[in-house]
N, C-alpha and C positions, 0 to 999 in steps of 0.2 A: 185863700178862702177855705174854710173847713168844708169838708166832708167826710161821710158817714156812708158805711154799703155792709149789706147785713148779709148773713149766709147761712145755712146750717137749716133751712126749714123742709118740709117732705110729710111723708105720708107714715102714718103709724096707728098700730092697734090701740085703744083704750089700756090704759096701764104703762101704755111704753113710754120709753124717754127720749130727748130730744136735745140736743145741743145748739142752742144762735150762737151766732158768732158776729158782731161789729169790728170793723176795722175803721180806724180815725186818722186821718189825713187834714194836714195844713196848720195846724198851729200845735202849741204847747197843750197836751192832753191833759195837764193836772190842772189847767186853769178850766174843765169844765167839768160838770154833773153831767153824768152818763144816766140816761133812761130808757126802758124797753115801753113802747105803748103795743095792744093790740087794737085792732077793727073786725069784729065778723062783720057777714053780710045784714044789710039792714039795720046795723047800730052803730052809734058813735064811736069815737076814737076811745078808747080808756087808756090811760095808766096802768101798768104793769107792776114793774118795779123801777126802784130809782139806786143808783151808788155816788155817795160823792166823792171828791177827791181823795179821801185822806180813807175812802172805803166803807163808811155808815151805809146802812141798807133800809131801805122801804120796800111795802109789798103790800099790795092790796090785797082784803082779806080774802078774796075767792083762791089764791094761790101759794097762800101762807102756810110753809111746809112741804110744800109739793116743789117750787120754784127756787133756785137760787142767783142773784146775780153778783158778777164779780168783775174786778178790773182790772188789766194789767197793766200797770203804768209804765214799765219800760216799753213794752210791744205794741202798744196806742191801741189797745182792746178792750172791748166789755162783753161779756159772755150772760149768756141763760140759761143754765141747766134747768131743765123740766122736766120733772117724774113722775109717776103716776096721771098721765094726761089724761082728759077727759073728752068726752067728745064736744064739750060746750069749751073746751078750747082752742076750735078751731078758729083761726081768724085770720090775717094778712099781719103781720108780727114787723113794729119799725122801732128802728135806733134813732135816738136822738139825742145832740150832744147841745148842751145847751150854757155857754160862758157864764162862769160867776159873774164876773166884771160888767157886762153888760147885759145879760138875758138874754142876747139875740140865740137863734141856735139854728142845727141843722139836721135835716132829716134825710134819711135813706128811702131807698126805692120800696121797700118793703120784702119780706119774704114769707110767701106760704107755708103758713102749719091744717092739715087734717089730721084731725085722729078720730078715725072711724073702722069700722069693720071689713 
């Protein structure tokens, strides 16, 4: 059974930066699209970014430049560097591994990010 548990989230000033971390457990990591979604309070789930196997990158425009995501395929990881954070990126920040072959996918517990004063 795959899963997914994220880490790397905390408290930070506006401007600062931030490192997630995913770790991927139970199957072959190259047969899936790794994605970051966020949640603040009061809004729905978005899309982040996306990497797939072979490493192409998506980003949604609010964090284009600012965000990079990346994968390591020998070490079953996918990471998020975040720079220049903002305070409207605070949210509850999830991984999601999601199989080419079938769509099904899985999600992590979630991890807090604030960036506030």
């Amino acid at each position: 059974q795959v899963q997914v548990a994220e880490s790397g989230g905390g408290l930070v000033q506006p401007g600062g930066s931030l490192r997630l971390s995913c770790a991927f457990y139970g199957s072959e990591f190259s047969w899936y699209i790794m994605k970051w979604y966020r949640q603040a309070p009061g809004k729905q789930r978005e899309l982040v970014a996306t990497v797939s196997s072979g490493g192409s990158t998506n980003y949604e425009d609010s964090v284009k430049g600012r965000f990079t995501i990346s994968r390591d395929n020998l070490g079953n990881a996918v990471y998020l560097q975040m720079n220049s954070l903002k305070p409207e990126d605070t949210a509850v920040y999830y991984c999601n591994a999601v199989s080419m072959a079938t769509g099904n996918g899985a999600w992590g517990q979630g991890t807090q990010v604030t960036v506030s004063t």
